[in-house]
C-alpha positions as protocol buffer text, in pm:
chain_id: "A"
residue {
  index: 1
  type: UNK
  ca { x: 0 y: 0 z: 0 }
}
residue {
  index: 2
  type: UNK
  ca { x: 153 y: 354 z: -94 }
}
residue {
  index: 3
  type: UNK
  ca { x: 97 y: 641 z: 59 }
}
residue {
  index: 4
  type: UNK
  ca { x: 245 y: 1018 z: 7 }
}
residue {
  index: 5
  type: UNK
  ca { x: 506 y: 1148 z: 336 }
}
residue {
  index: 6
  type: UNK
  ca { x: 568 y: 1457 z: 424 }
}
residue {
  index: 7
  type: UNK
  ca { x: 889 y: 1437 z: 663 }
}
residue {
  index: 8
  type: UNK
  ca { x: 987 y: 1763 z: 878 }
}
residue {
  index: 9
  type: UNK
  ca { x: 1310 y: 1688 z: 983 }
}
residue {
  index: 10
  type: UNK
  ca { x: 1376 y: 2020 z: 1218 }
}
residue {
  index: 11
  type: UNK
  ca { x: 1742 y: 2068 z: 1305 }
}
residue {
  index: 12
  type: UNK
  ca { x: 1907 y: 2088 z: 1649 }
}
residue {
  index: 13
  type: UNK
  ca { x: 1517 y: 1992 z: 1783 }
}
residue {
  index: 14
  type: UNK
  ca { x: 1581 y: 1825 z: 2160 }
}
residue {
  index: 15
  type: UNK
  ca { x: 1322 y: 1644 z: 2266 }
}
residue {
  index: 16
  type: UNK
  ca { x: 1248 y: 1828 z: 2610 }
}
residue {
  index: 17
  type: UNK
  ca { x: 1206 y: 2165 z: 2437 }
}
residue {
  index: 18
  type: UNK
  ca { x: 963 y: 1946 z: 2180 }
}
residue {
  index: 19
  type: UNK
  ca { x: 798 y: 1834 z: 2488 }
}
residue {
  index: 20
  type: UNK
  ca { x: 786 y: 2146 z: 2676 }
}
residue {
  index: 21
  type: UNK
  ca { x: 777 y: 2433 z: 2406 }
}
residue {
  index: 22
  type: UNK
  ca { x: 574 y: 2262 z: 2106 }
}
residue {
  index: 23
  type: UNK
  ca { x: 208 y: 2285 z: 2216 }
}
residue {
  index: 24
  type: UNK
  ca { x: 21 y: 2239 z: 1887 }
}
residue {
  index: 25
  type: UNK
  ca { x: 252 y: 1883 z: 1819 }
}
residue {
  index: 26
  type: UNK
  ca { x: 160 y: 1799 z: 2227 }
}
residue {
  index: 27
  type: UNK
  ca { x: -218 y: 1880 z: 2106 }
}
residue {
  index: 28
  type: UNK
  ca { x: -232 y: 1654 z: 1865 }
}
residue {
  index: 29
  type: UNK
  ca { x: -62 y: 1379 z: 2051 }
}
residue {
  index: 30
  type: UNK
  ca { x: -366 y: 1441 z: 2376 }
}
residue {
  index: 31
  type: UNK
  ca { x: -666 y: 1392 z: 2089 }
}
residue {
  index: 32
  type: UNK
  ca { x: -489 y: 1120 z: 1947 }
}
residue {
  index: 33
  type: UNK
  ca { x: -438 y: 1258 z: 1610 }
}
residue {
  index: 34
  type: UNK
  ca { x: -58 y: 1205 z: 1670 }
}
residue {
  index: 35
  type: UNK
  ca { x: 167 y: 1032 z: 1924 }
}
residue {
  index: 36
  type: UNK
  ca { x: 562 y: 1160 z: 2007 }
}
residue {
  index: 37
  type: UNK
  ca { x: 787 y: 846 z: 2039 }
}
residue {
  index: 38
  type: UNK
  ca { x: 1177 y: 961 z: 2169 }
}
residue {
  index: 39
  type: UNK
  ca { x: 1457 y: 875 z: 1951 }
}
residue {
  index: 40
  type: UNK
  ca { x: 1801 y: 892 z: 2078 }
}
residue {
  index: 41
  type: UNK
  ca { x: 2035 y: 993 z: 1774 }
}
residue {
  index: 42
  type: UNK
  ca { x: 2355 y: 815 z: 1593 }
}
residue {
  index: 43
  type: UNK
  ca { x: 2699 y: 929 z: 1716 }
}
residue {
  index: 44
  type: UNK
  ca { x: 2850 y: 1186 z: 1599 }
}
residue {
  index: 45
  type: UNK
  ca { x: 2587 y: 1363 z: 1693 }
}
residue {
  index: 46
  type: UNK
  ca { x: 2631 y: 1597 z: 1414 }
}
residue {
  index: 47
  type: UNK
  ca { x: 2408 y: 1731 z: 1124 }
}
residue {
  index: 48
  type: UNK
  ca { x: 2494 y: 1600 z: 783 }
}
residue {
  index: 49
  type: UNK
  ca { x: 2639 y: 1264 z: 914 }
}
residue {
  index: 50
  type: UNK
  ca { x: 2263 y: 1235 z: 1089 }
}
residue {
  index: 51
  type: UNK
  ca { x: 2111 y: 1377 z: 774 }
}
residue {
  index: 52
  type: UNK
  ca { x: 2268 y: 1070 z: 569 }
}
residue {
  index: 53
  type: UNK
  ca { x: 2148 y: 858 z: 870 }
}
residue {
  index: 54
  type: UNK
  ca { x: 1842 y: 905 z: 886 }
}
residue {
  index: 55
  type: UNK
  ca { x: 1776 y: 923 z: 490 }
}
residue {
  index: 56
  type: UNK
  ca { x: 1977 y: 664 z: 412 }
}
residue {
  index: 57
  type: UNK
  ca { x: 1910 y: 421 z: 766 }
}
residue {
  index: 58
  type: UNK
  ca { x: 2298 y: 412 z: 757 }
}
residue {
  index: 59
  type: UNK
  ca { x: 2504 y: 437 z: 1089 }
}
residue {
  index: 60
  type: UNK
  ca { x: 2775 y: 764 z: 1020 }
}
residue {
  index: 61
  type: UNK
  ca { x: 3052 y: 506 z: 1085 }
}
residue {
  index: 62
  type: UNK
  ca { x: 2929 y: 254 z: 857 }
}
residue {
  index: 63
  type: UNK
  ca { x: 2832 y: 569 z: 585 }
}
residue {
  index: 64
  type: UNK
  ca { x: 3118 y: 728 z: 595 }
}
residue {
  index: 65
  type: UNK
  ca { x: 2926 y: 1038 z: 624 }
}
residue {
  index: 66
  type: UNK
  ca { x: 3122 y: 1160 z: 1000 }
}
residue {
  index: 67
  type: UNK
  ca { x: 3141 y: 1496 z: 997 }
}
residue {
  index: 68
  type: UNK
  ca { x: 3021 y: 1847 z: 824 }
}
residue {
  index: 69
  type: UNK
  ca { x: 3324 y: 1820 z: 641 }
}
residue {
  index: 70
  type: UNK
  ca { x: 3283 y: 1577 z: 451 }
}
residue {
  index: 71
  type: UNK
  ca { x: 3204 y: 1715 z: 112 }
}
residue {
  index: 72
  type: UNK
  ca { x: 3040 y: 1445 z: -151 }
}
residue {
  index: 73
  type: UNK
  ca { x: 2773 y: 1252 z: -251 }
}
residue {
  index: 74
  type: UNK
  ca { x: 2647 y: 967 z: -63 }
}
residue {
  index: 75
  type: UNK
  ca { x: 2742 y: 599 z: -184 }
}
residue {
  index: 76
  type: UNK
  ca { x: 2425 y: 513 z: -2 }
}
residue {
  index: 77
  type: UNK
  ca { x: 2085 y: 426 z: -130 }
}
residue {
  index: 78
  type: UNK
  ca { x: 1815 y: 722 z: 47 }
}
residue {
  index: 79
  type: UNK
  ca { x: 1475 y: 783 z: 46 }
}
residue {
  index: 80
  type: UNK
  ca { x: 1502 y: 1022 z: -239 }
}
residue {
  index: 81
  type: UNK
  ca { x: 1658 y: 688 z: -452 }
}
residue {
  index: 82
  type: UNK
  ca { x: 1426 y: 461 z: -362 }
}
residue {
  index: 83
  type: UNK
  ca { x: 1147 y: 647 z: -421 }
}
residue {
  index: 84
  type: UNK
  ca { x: 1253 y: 783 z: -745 }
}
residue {
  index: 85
  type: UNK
  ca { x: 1332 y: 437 z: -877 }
}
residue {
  index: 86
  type: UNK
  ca { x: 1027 y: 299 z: -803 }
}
residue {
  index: 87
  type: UNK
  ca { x: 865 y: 564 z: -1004 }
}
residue {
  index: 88
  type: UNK
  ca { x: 739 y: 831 z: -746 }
}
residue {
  index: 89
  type: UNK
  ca { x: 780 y: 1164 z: -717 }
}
residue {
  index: 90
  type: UNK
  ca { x: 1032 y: 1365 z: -471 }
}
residue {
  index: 91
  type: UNK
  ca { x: 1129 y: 1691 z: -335 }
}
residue {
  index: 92
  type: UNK
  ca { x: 1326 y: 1889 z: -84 }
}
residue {
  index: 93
  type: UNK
  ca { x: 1321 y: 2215 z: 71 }
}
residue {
  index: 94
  type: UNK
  ca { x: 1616 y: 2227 z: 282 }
}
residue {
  index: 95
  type: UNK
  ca { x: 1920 y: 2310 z: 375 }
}
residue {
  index: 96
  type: UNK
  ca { x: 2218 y: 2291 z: 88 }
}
residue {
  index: 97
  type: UNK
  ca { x: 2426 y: 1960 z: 279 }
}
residue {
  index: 98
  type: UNK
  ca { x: 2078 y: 1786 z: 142 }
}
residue {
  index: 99
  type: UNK
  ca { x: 2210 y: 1873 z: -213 }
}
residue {
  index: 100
  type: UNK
  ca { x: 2534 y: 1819 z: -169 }
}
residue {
  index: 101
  type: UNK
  ca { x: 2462 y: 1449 z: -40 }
}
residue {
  index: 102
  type: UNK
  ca { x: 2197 y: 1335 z: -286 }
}
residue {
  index: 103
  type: UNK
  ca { x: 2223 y: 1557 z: -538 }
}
residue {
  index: 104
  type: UNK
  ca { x: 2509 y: 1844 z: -686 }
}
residue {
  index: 105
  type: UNK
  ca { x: 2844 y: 1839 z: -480 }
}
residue {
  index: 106
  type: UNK
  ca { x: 2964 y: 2058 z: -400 }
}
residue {
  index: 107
  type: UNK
  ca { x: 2678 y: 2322 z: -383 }
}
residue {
  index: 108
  type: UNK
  ca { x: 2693 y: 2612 z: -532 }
}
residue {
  index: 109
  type: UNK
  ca { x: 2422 y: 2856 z: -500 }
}
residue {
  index: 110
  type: UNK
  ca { x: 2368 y: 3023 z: -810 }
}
residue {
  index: 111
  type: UNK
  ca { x: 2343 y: 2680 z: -1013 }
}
residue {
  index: 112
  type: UNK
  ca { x: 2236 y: 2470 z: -769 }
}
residue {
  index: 113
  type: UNK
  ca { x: 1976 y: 2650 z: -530 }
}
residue {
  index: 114
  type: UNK
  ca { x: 1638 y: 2567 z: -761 }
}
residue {
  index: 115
  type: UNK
  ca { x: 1662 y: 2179 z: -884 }
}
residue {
  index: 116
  type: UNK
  ca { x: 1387 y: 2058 z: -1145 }
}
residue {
  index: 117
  type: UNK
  ca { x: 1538 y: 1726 z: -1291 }
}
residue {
  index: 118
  type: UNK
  ca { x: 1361 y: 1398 z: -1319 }
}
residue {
  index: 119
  type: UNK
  ca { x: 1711 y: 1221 z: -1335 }
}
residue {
  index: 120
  type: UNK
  ca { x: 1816 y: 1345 z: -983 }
}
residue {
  index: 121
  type: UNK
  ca { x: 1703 y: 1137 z: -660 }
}
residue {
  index: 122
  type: UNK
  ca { x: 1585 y: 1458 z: -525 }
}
residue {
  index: 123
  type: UNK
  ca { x: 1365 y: 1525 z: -842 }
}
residue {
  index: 124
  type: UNK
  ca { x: 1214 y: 1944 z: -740 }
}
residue {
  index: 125
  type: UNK
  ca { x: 1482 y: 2109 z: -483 }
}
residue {
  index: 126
  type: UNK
  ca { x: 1466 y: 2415 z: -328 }
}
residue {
  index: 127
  type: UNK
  ca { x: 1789 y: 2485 z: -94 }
}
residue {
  index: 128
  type: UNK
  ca { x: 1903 y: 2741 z: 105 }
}
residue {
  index: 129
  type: UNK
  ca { x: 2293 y: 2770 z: 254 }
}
residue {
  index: 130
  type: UNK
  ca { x: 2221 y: 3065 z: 543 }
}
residue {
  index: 131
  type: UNK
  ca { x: 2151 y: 2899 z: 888 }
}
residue {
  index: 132
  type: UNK
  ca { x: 1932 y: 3208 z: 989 }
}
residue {
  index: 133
  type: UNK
  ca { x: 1682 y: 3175 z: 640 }
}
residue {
  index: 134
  type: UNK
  ca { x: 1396 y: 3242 z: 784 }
}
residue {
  index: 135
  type: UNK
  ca { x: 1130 y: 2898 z: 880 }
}
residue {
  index: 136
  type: UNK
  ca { x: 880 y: 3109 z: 780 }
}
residue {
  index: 137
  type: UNK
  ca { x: 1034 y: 3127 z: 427 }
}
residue {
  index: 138
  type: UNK
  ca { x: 1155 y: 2784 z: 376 }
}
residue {
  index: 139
  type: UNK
  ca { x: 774 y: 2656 z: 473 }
}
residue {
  index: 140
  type: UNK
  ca { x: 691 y: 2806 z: 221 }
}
residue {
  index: 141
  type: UNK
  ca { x: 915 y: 2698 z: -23 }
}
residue {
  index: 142
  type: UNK
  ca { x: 807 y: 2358 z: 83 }
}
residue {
  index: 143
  type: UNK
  ca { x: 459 y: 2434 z: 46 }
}
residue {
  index: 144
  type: UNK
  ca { x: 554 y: 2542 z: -355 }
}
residue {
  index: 145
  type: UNK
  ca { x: 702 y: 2200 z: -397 }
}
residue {
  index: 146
  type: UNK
  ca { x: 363 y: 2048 z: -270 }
}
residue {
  index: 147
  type: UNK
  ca { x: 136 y: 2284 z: -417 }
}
residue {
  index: 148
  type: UNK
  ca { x: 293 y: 2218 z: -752 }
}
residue {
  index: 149
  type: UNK
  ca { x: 466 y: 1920 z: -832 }
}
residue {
  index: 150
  type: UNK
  ca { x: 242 y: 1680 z: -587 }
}
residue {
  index: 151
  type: UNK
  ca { x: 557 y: 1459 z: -467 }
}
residue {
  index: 152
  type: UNK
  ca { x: 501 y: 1131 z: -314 }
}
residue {
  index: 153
  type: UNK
  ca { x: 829 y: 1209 z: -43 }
}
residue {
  index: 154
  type: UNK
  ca { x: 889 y: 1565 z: 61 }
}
residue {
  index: 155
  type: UNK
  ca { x: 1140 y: 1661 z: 296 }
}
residue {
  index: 156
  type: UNK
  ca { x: 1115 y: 1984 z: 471 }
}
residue {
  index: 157
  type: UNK
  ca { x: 1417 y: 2081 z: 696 }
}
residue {
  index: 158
  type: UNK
  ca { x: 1410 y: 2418 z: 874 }
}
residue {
  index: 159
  type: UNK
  ca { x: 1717 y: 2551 z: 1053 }
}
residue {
  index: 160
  type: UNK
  ca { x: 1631 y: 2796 z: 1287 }
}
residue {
  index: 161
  type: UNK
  ca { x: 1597 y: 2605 z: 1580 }
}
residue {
  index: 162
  type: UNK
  ca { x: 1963 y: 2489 z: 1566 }
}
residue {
  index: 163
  type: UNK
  ca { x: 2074 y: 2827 z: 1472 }
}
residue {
  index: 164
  type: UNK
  ca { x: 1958 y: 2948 z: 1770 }
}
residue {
  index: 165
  type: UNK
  ca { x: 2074 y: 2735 z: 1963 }
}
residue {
  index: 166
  type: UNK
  ca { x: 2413 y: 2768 z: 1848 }
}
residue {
  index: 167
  type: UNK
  ca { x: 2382 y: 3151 z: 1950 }
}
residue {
  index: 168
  type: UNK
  ca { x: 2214 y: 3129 z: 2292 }
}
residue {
  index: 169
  type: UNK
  ca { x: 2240 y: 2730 z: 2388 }
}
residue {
  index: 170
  type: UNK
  ca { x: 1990 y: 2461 z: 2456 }
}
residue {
  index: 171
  type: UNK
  ca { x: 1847 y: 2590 z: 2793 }
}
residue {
  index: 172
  type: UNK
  ca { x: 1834 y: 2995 z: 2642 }
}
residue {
  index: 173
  type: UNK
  ca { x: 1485 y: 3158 z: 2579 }
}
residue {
  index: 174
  type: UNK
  ca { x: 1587 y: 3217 z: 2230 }
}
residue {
  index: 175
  type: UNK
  ca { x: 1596 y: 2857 z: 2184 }
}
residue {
  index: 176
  type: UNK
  ca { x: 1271 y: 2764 z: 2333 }
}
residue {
  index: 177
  type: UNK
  ca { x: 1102 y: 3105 z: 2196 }
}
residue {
  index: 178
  type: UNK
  ca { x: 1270 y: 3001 z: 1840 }
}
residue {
  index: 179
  type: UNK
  ca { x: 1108 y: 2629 z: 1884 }
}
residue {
  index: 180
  type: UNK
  ca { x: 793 y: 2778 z: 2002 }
}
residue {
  index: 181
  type: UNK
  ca { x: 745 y: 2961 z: 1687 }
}
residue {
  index: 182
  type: UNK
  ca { x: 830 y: 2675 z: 1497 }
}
residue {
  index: 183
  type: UNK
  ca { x: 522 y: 2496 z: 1672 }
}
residue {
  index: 184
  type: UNK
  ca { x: 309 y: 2742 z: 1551 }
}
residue {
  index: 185
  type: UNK
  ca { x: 405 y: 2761 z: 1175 }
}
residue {
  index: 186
  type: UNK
  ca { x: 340 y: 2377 z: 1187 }
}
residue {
  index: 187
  type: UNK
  ca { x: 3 y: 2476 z: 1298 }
}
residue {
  index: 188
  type: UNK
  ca { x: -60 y: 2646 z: 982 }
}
residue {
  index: 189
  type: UNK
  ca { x: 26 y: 2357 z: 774 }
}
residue {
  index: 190
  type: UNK
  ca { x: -41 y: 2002 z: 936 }
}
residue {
  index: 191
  type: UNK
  ca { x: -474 y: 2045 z: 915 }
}
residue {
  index: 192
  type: UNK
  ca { x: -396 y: 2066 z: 540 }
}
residue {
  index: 193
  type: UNK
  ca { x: -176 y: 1783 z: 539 }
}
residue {
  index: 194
  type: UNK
  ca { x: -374 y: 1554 z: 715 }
}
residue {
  index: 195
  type: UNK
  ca { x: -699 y: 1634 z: 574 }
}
residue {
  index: 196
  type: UNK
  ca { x: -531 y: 1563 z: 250 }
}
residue {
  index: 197
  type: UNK
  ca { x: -426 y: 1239 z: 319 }
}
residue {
  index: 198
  type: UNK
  ca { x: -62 y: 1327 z: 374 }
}
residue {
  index: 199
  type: UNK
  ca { x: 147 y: 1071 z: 618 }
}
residue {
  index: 200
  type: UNK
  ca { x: 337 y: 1331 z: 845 }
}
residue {
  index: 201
  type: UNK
  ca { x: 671 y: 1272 z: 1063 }
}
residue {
  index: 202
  type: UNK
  ca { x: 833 y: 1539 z: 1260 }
}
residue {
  index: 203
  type: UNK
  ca { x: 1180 y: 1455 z: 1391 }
}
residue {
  index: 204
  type: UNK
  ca { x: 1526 y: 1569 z: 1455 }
}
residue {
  index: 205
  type: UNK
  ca { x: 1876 y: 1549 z: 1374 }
}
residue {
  index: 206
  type: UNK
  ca { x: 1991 y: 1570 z: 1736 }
}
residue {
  index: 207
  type: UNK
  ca { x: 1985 y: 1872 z: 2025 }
}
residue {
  index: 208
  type: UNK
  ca { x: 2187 y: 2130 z: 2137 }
}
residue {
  index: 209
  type: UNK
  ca { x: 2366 y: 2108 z: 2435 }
}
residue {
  index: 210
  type: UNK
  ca { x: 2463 y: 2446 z: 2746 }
}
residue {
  index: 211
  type: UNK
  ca { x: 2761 y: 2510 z: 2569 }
}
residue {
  index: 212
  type: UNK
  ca { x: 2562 y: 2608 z: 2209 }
}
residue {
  index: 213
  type: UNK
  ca { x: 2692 y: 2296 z: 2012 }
}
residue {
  index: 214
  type: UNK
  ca { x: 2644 y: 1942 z: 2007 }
}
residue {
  index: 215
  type: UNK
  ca { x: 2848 y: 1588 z: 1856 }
}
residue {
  index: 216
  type: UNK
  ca { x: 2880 y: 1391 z: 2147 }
}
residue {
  index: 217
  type: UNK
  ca { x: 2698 y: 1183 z: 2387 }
}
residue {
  index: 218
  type: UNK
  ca { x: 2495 y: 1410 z: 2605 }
}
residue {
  index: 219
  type: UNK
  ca { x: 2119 y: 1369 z: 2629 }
}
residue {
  index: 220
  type: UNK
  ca { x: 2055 y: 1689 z: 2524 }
}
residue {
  index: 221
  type: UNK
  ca { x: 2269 y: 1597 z: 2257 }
}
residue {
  index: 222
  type: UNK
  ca { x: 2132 y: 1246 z: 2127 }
}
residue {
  index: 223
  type: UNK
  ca { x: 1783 y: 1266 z: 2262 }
}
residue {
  index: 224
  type: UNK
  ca { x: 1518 y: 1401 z: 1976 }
}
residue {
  index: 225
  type: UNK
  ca { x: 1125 y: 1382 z: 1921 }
}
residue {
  index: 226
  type: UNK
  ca { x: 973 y: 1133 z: 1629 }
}
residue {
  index: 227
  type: UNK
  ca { x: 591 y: 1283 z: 1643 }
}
residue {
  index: 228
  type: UNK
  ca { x: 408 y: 1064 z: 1328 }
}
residue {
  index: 229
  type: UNK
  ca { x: 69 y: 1181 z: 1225 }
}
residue {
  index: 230
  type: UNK
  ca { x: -184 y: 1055 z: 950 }
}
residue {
  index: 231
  type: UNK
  ca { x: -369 y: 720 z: 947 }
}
residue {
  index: 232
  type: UNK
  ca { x: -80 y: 473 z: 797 }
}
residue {
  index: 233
  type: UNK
  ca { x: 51 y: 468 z: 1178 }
}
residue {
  index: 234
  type: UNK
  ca { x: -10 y: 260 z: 1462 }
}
residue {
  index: 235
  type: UNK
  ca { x: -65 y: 541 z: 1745 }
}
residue {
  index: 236
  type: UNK
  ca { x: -100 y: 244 z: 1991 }
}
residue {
  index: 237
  type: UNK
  ca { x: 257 y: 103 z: 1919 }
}
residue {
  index: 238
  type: UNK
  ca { x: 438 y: 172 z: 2251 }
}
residue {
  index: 239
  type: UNK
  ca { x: 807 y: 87 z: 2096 }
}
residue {
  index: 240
  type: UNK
  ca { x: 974 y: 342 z: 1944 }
}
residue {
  index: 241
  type: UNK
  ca { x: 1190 y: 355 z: 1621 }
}
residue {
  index: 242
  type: UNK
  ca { x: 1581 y: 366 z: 1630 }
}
residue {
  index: 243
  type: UNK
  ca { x: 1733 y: 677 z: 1400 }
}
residue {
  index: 244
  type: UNK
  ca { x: 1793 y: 385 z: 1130 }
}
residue {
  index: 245
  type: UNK
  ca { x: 1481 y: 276 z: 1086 }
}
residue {
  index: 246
  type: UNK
  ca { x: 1293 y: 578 z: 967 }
}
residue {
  index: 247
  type: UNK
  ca { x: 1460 y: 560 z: 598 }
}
residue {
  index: 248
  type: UNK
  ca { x: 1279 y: 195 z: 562 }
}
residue {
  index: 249
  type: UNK
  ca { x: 979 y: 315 z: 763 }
}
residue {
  index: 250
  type: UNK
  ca { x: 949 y: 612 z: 479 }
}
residue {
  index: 251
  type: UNK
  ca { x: 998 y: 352 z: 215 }
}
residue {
  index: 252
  type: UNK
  ca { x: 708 y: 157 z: 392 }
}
residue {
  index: 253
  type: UNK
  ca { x: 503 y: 407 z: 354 }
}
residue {
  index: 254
  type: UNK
  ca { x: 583 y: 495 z: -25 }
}
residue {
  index: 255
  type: UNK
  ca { x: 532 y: 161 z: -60 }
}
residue {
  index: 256
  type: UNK
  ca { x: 923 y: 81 z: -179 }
}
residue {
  index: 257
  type: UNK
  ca { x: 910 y: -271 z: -244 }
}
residue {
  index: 258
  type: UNK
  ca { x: 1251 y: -424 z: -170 }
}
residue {
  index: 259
  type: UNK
  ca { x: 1435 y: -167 z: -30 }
}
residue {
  index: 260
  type: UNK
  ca { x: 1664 y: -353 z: 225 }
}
residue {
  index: 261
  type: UNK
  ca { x: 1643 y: -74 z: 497 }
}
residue {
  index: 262
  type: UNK
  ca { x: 1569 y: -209 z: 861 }
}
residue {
  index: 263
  type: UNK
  ca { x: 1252 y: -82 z: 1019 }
}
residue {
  index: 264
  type: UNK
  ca { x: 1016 y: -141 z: 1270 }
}
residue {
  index: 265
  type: UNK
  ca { x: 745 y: -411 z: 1282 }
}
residue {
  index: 266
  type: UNK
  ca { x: 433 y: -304 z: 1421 }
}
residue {
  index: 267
  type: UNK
  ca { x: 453 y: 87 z: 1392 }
}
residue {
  index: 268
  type: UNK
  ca { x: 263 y: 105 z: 1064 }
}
residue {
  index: 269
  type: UNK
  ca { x: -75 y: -21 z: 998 }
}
């Protein structure tokens, strides 16, 4: 059975300030129109070795994929792949390591920030490379990508979150203020999701730690929300998903036949 995703992957998202500052997402979760499962992240606890992780269900270690510095495309088979070879449609709006992993490495800006190629894995792209563009903005730019190429798999990945807490830290107002607002831009979107049919998973990369950073072991490091919406999911499953499995639970959902990547028996329908 196929089905179309929408996955928010929000960057530097820990899962107490999901828990505490995200009231919309909690809101769901109390009518039972959602449910929030933690998810402690892959080590390094770092963003584009966790971007690759969780597209790709690919420990960094085993990837290869260990740290922002590392500049090429994936040798891994992601979402975007897998989806695009069984026929479907995909699309990103996010930030430009996406691009650079699954797409055009390395990114340039001018060439590389609007993507519309039925060859690439990531098929319609719109990419930003400034960690303060706005979340405002880039929902937006997702909502283009919906509103007008109808992709099976869209990723939307806003940075704001993490940006702020590089500036202030995990524990700062800015943070929780900056996750806060996030909350309520999702409440602008998800009732047209849903009623359209749309599975939806909101997750993270990893957190941000006191000392505004994160790549090691901390809990406020590793630990991250995984809140799944939409009626493909079993909101009664009480186990919850390692980073690795969401790739194959996308490609469950899509309806990948095939695709190899481990997942989690029981948490879908």
């Amino acid at each position: 059975m196929a089905d179309t995703l929408i996955l928010v992957l929000i960057d530097g998202l820990g899962l107490q300030s999901a828990c505490e500052a995200m009231g919309y997402m909690n809101a769901l979760c109390e009518a039972r129109l959602a449910r929030l499962h933690p998810v402690r992240s892959e080590l390094p606890s770092l963003s584009r070795p966790l971007y690759e992780c969780i597209l790709t269900g690919v420990r960094p270690v085993h990837s290869g994929i260990v740290d922002n510095a590392v500049v090429r495309l994936s040798t891994q088979q992601s979402v975007f792949h897998l989806a695009a070879n069984a026929g479907l449609r995909t699309a990103a709006a996010a930030y430009y390591f996406i691009s650079e992993l699954y797409n055009e490495s390395p990114y340039n800006a001018v060439r590389h920030r609007f993507q519309d190629d039925a060859g690439k894995p990531i098929q319609h792209g719109c990419f930003y490379d400034n960690d303060s563009y706005p979340d405002d903005h880039l929902l937006l730019d997702a909502e283009y990508l919906r509103r007008r190429h109808d992709p099976h798999f869209l990723l939307i990945h806003p940075m704001n979150v993490d940006d702020a807490g590089h500036r202030e830290g995990g524990h700062s107002p800015c943070y929780r203020n900056t996750v806060r607002r996030l909350d309520s831009l999702l409440s602008l979107y998800m009732p047209a999701w849903l009623e359209q049919g749309y599975q939806v998973m909101v997750t993270s990369d990893h957190g941000v730690n006191g000392d505004c950073t994160h790549g090691g072991t901390l809990p406020l490091e590793r630990d991250v929300p995984l809140f799944v919406a939409g009626d493909r999911f079993n909101l009664d499953c009480m186990e919850s998903p390692d980073q690795t499995m969401l790739c194959g639970l996308a490609c469950d959902i899509l309806g990948v036949e095939g695709h190899g990547k481990p997942t989690l028996p029981g948490f879908l329908r």
